[in-house]
Backbone bond lengths (Angstrom), bond angles and torsions (degrees), N, CA, C in turn:
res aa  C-N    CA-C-N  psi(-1)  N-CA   C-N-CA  omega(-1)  CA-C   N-CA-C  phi
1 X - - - 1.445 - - 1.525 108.27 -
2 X 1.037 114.90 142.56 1.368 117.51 169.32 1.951 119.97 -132.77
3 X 1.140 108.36 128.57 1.809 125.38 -160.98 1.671 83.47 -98.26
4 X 1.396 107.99 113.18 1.988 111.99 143.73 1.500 101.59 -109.75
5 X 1.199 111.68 149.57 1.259 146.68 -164.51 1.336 115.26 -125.87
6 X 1.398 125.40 106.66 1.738 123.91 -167.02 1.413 92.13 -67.75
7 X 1.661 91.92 126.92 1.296 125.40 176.04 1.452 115.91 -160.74
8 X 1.657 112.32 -146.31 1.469 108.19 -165.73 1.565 94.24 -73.56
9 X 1.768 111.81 163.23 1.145 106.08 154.39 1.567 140.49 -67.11
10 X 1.471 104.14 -13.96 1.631 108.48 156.19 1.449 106.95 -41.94
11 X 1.224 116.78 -81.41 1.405 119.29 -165.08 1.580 104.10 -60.24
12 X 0.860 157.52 -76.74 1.156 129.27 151.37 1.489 133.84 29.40
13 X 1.086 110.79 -91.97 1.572 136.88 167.14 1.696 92.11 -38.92
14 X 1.172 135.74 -77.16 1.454 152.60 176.20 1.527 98.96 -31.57
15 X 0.923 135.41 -79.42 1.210 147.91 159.50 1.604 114.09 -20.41
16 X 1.172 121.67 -74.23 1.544 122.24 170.80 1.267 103.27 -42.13
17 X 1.477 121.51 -54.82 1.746 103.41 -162.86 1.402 120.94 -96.87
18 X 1.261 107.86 22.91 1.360 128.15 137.59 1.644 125.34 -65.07
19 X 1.422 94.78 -39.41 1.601 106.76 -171.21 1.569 91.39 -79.64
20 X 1.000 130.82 -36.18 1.221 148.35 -120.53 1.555 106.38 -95.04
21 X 1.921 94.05 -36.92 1.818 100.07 -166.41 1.217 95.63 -126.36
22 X 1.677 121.64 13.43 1.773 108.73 -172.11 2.076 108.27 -132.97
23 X 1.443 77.09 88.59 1.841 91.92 175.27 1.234 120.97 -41.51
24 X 1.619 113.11 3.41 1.627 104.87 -168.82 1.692 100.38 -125.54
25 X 1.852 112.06 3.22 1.430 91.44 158.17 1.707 126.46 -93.18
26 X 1.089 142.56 122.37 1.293 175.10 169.93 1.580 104.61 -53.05
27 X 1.074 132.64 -42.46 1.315 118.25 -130.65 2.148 92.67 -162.00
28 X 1.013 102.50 98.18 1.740 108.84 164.82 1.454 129.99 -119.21
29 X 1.183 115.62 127.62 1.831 130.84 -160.54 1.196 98.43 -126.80
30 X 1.545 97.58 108.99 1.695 106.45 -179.33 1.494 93.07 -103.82
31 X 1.790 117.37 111.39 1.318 113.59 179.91 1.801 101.64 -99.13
32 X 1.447 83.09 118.63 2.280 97.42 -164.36 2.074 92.83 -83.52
33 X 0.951 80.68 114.84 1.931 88.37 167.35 1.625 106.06 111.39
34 X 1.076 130.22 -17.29 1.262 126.56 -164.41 1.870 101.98 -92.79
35 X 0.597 123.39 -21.95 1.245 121.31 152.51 1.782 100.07 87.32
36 X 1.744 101.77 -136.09 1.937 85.32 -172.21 1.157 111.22 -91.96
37 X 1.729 132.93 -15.42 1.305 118.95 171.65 1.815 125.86 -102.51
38 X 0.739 120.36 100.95 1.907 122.70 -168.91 1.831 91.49 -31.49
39 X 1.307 111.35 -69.10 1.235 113.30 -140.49 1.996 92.56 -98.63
40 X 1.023 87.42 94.60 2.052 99.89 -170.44 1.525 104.49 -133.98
41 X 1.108 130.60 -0.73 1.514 131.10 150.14 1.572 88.96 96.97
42 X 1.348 128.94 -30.99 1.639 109.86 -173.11 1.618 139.25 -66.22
43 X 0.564 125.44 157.95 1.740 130.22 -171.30 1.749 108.69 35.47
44 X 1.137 129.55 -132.03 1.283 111.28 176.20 1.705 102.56 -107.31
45 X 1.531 122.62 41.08 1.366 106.69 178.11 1.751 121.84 -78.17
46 X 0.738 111.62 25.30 1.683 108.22 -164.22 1.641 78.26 -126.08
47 X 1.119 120.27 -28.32 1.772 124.12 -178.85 1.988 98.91 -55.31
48 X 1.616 83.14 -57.60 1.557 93.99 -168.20 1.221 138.86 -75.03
49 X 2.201 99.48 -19.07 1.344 101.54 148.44 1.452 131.68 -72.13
50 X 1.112 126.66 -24.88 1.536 140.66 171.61 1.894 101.33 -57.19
51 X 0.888 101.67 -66.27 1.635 120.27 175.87 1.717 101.58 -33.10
52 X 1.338 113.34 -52.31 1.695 120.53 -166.79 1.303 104.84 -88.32
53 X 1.195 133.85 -32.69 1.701 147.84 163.07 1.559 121.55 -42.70
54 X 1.749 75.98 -67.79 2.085 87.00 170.77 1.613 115.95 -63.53
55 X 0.995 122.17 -52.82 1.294 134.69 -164.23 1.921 92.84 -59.93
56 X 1.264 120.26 -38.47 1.477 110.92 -157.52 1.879 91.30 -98.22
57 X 1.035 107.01 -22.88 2.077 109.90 172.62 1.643 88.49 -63.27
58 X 1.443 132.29 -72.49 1.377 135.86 -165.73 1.557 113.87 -52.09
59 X 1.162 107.89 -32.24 1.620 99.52 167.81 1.528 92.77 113.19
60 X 1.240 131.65 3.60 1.456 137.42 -138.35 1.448 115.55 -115.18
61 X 1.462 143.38 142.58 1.550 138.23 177.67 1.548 101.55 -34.70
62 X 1.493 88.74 147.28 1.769 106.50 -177.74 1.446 80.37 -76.80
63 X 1.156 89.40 168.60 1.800 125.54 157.99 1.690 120.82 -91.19
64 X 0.916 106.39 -21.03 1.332 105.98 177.17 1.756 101.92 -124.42
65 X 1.660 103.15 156.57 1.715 85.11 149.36 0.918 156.43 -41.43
66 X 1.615 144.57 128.88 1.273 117.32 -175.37 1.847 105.63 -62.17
67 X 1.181 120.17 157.26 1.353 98.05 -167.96 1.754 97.80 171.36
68 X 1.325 144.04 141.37 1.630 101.76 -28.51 1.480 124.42 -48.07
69 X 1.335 130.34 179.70 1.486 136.25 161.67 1.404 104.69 -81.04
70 X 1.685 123.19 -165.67 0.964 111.87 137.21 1.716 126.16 -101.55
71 X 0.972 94.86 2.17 1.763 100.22 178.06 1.413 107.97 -81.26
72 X 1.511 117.73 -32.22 1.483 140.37 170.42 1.264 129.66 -65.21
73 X 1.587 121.34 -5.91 1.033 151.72 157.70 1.148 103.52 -10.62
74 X 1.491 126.84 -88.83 1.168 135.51 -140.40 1.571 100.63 -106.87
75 X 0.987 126.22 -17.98 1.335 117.42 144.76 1.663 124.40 -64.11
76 X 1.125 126.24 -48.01 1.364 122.70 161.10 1.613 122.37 -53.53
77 X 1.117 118.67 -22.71 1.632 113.34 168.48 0.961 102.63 -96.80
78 X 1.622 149.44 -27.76 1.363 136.86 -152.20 1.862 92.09 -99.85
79 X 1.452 110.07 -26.89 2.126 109.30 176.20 1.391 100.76 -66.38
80 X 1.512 126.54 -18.51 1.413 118.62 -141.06 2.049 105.75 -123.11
81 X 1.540 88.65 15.01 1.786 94.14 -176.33 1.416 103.04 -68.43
């Protein structure tokens, strides 16, 4: 599984080509608002990383979309400048 976190588009970019060159991730959680640290105590994001963690340890439906794809790639960085 792999967690991006709205942030700069560096990380971003970093992030995709991870997705991008590694056949063995399954599972992507784009958490929208949380910005560069997941676990920062605000609104319920530390809820929602726990939520995407457990669910992918259990073997169990994400909570979020899987999302980006990898075909979605370049639409997900080019919506997200």
């Amino acid at each position: 599984m792999l967690m991006i976190a709205e942030c700069s588009s560096q990380v971003r970019q970093w992030a995709t080509a991870v997705l991008a060159n590694d056949p063995a991730i399954r599972r992507t959680q784009y958490m929208s608002g949380v910005g560069h640290h997941m676990w920062n105590g605000l609104d319920d994001n530390n809820d929602r990383a726990v939520a995407v963690i457990t669910a992918f340890l259990q073997d169990k439906p994400a909570p979020l979309p899987n999302y980006p794809t990898r075909d979605g790639i370049p639409t997900f960085l080019r919506d997200h400048e």
